[in-house]
Backbone as a ProteinNet text record, in pm:
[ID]
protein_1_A
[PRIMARY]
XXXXXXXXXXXXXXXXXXXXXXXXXXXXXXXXXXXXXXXXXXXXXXXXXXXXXXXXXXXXXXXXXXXXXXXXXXXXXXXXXXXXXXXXXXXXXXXXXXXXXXXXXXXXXXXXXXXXXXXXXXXXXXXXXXXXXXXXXXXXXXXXXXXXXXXXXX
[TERTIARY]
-4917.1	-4804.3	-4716.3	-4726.9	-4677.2	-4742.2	-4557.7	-4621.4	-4596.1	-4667.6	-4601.1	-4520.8	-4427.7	-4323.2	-4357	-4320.9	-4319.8	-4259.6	-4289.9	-4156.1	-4064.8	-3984.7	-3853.9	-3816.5	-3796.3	-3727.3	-3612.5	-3553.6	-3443.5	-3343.3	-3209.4	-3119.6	-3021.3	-3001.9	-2950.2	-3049.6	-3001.1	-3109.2	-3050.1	-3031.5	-3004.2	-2927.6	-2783.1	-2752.8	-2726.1	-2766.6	-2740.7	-2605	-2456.5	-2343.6	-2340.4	-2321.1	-2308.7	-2175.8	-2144.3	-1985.9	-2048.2	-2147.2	-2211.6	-2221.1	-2286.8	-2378.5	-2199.3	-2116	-1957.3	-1887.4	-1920.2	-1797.6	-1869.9	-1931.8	-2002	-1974.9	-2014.3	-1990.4	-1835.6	-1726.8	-1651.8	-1586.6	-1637.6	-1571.7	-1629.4	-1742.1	-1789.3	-1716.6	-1677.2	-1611.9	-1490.3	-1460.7	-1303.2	-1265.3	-1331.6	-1314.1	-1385.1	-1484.9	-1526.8	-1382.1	-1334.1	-1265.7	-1115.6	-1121.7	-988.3	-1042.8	-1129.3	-1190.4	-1167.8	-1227.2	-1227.8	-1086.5	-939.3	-782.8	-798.8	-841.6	-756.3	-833.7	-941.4	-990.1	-926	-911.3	-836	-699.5	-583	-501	-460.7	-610.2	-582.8	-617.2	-711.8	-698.8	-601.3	-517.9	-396.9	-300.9	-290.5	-196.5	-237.9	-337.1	-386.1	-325.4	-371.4	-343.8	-195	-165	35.1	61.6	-17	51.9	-18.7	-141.8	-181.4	-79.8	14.7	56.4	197.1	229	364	331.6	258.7	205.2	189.7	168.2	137.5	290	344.8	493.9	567.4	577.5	645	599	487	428.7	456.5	488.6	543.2	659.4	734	882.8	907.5	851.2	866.8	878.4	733.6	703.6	809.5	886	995.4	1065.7	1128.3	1230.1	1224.7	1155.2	1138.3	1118.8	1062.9	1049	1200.3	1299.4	1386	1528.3	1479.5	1551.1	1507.8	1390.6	1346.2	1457.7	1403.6	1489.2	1661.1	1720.8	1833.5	1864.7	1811.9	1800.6	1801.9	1718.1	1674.5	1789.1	1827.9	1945.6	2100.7	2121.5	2228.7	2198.2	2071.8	2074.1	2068.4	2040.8	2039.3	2131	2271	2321	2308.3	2332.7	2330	2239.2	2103.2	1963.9	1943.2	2006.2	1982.9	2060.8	2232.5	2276.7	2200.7	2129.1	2116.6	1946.2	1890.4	1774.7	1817.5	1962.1	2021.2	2060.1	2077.7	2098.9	2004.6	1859.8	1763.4	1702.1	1696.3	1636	1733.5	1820.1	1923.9	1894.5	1881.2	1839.1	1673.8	1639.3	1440.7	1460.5	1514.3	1587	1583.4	1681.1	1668.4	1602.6	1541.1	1399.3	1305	1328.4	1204.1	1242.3	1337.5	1416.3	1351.4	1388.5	1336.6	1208	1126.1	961.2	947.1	971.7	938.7	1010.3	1098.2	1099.7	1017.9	959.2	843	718.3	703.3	580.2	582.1	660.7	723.2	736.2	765.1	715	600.4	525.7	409.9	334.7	338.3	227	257.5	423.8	407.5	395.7	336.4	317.8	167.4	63.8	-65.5	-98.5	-7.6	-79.5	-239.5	-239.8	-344.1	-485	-414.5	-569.9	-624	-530.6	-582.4	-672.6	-656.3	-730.3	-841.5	-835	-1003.7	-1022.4	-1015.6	-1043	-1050.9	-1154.6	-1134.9	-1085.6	-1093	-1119.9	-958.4	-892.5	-707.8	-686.6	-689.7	-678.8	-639.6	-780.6	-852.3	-779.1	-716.4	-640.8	-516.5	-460	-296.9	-332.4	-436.8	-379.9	-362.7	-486.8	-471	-341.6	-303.4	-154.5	-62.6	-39.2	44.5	73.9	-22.9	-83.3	-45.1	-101.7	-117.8	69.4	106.7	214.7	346.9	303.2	409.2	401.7	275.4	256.9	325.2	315.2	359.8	491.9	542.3	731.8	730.4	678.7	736	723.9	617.2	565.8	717	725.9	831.6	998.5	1023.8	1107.4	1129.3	1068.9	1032	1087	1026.4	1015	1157.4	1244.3	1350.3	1447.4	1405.9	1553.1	1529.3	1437	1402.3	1462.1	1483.7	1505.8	1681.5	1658.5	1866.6	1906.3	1841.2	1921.5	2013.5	2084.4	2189.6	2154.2	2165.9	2153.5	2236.1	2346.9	2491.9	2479	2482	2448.7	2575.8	2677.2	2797.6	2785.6	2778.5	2760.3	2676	2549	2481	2521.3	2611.5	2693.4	2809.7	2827.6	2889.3	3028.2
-3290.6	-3224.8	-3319	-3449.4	-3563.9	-3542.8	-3551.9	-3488	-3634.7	-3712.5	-3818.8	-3797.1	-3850.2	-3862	-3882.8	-3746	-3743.2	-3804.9	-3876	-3947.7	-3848.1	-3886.1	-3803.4	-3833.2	-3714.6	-3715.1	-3771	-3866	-3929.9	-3822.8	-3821.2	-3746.2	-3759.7	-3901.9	-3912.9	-3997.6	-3955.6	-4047.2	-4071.6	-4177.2	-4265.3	-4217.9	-4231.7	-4185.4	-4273.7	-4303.6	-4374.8	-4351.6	-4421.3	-4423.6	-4512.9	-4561.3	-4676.5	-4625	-4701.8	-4660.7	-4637.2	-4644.5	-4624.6	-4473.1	-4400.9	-4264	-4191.1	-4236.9	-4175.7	-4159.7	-4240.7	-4207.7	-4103.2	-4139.1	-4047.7	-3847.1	-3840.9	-3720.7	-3711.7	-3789.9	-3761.4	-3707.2	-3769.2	-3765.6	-3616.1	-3604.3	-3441.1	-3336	-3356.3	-3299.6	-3269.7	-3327.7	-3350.7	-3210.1	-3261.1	-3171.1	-3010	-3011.8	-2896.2	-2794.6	-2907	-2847.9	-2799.7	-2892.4	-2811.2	-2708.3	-2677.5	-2530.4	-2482.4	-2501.5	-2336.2	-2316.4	-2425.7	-2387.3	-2308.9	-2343.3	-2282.8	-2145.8	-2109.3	-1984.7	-1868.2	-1938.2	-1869.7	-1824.4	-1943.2	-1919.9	-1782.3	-1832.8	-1665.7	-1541.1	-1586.4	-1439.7	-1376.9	-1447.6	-1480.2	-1388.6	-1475.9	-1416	-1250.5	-1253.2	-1083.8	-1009.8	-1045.9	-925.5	-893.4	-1009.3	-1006.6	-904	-921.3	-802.7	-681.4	-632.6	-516.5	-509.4	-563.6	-540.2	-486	-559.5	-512.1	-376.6	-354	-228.2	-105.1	-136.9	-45.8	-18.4	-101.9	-136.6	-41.4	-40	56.8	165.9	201.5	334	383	337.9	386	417.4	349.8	325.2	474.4	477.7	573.7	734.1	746.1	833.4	859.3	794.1	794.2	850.2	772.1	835.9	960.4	986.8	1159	1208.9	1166.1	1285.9	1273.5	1209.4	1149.7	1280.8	1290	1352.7	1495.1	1520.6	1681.9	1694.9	1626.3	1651.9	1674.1	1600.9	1619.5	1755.5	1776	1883.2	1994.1	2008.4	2144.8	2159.7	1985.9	2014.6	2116.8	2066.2	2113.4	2247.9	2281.1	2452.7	2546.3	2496.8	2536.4	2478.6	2450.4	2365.9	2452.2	2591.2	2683.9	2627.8	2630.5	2660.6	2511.2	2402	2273.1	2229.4	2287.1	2262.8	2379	2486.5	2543.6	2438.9	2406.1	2326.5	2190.2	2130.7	2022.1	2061.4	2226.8	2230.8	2311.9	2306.7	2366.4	2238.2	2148.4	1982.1	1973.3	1967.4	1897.9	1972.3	2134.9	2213.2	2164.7	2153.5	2118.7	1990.7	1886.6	1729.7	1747.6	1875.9	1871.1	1965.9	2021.1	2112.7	2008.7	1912	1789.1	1720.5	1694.1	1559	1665.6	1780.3	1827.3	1851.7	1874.5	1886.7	1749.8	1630.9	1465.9	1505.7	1514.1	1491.6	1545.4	1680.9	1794.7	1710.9	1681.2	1543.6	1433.1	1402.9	1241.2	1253.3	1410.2	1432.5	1451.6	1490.9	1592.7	1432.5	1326.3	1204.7	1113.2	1139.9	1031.5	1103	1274.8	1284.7	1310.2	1303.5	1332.2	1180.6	1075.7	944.4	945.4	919.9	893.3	968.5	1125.9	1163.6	1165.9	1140.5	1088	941.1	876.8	805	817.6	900.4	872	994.8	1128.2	1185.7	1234.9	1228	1248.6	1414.3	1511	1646.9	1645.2	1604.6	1587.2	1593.5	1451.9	1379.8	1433.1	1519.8	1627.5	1715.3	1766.3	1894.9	1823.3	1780.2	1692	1698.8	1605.1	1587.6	1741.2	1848.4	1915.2	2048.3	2013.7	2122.4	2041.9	1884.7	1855.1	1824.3	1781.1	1702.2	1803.1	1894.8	1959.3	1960.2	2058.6	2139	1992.8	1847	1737.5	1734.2	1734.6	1654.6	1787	1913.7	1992.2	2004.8	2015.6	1979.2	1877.7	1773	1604.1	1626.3	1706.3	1762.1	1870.1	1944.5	2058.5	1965.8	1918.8	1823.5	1752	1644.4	1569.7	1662.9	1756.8	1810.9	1878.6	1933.2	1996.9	1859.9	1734.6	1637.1	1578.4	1615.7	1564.7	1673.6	1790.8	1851.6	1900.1	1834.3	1856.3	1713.9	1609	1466.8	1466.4	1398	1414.7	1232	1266.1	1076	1064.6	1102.7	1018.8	969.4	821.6	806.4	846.4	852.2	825.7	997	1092	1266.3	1270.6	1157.2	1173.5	1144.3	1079.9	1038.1	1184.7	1154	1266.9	1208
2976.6	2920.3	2840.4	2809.5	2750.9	2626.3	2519.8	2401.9	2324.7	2227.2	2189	2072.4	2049.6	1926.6	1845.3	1754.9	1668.2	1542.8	1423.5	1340.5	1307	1330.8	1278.5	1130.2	1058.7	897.3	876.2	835.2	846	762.9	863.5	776.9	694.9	638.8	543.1	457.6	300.5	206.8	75.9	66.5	-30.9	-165.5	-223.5	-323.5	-408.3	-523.9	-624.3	-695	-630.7	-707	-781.6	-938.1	-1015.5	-1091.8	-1108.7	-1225.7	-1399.6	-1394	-1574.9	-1521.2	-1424.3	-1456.1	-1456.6	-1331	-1306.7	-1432.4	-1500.1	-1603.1	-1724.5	-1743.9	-1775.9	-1792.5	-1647.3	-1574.5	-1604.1	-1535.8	-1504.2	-1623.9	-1793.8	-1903	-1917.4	-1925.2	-1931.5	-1847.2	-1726.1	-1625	-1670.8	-1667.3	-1755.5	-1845.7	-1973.1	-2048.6	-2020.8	-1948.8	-1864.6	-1770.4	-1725.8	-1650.3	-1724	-1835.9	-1924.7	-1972.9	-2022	-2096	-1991	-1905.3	-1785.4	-1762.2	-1724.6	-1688.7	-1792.3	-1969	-2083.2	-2083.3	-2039.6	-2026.4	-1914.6	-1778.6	-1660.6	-1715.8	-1770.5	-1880.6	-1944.7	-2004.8	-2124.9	-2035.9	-1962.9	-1875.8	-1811.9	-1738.7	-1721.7	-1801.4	-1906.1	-2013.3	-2068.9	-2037.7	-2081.7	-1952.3	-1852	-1714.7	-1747.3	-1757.1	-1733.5	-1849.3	-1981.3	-2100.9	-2063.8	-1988.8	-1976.1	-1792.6	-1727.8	-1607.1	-1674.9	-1758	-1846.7	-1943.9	-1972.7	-2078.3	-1931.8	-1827	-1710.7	-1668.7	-1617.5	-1608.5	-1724.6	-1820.6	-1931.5	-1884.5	-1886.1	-1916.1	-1738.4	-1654.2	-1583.8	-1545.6	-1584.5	-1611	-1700.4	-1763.7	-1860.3	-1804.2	-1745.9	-1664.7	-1548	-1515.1	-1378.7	-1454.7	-1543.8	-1642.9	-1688.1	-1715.5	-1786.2	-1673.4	-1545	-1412.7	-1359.8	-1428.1	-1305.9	-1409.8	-1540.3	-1627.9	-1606.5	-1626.3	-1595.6	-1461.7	-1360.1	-1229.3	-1243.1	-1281	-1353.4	-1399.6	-1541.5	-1602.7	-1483.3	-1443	-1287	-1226.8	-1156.6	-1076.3	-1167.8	-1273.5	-1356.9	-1388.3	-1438.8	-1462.7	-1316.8	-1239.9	-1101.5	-982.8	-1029.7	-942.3	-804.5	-768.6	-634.2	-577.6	-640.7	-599.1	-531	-624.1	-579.5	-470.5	-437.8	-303.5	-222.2	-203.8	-100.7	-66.8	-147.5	-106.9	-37.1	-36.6	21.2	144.9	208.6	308.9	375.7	298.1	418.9	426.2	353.1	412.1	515.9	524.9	659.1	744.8	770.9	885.4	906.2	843.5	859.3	923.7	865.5	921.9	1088.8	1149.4	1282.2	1352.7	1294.8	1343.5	1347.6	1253	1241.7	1419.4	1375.9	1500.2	1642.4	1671.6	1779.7	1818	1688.8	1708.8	1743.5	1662.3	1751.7	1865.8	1917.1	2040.4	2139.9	2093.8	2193.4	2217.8	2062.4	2058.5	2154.5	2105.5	2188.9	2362.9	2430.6	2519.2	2595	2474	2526.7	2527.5	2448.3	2415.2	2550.3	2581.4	2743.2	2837.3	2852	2961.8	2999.1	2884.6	2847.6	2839.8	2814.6	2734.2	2812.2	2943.8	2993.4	3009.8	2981.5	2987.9	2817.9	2704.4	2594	2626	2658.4	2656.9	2728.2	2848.5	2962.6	2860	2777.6	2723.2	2580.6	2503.2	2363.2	2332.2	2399.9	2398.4	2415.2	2483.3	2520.5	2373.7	2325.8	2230.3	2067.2	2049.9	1951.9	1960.7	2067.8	2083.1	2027.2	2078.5	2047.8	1880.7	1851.7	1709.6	1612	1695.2	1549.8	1602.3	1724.3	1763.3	1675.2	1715.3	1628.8	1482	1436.8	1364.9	1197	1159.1	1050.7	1050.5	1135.9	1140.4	1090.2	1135.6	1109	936.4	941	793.2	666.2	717.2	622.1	624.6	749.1	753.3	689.3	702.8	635.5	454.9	428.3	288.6	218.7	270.3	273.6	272.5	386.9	377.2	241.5	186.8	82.1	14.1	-41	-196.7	-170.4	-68.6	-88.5	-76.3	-41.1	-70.5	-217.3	-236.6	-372.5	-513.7	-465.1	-533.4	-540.6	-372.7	-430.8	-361.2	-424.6	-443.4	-580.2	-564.2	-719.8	-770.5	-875.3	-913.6	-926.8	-836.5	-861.1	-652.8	-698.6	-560.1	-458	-507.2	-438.1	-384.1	-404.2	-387.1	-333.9	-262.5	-162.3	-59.5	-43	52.9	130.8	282.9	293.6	328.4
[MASK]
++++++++++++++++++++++++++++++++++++++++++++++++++++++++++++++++++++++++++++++++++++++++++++++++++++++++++++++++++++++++++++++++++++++++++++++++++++++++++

């Protein structure tokens, strides 16, 4: 069962550093490596004018949604305070459904977890019905926010 030794491949092997082949390289390198900064550079310089051309054109887009909105609020001022006070009633219809939630999740926590079927049920009792209040919500503070910040204030 005596196996004899084998030669072993040595693991390091020999590199020829001289200062003639280095400079060399290094002068090629060199200028290699300035082309590629002055190329990264310009790429560079492009993203930033197509990030600024995105930047306007969104800016833009706010602006005219932020003016239509305006506009709405002023031809509809009624329509826009009575939508400011069914967000605030939805606000605490919201606040009390989290809290039903917020009950129902610490007194279930555990069989959500030993059970996926708990779990599945919770999300889709709660689940749809949050996201469309939170949806509903949104679009009525949005629609009777005033861009005068100070008149949002009570």
């Amino acid at each position: 069962m005596s196996q004899s030794p084998s030669p072993a491949t040595p693991i390091f092997s020999q590199v020829d550093v001289t200062a003639g082949s280095t400079s060399e390289i290094s002068t090629g390198s060199h200028v290699e490596h300035s082309e590629l900064l002055r190329e990264v550079l310009a790429s560079q310089d492009r993203t930033n004018e197509i990030l600024e051309e995105l930047l306007g054109v969104m800016a833009a887009n706010q602006k005219q949604r932020a003016q239509e909105m305006h506009q709405w609020r002023n031809a509809n001022p009624r329509l826009a305070h009575s939508c400011r006070e069914a967000a605030e009633a939805l606000s605490r219809v919201q606040v009390e459904y989290l809290d039903r939630m917020t009950d129902e999740i610490n007194d279930s926590a555990e069989d959500m977890v030993e059970g996926e079927f708990v779990l599945n049920e919770f999300v889709d009792r709660f689940g749809p019905r949050l996201a469309h209040l939170n949806g509903v919500i949104q679009v009525l503070a949005q629609l009777s926010s005033s861009s005068n910040p100070s008149a949002t204030q009570p």
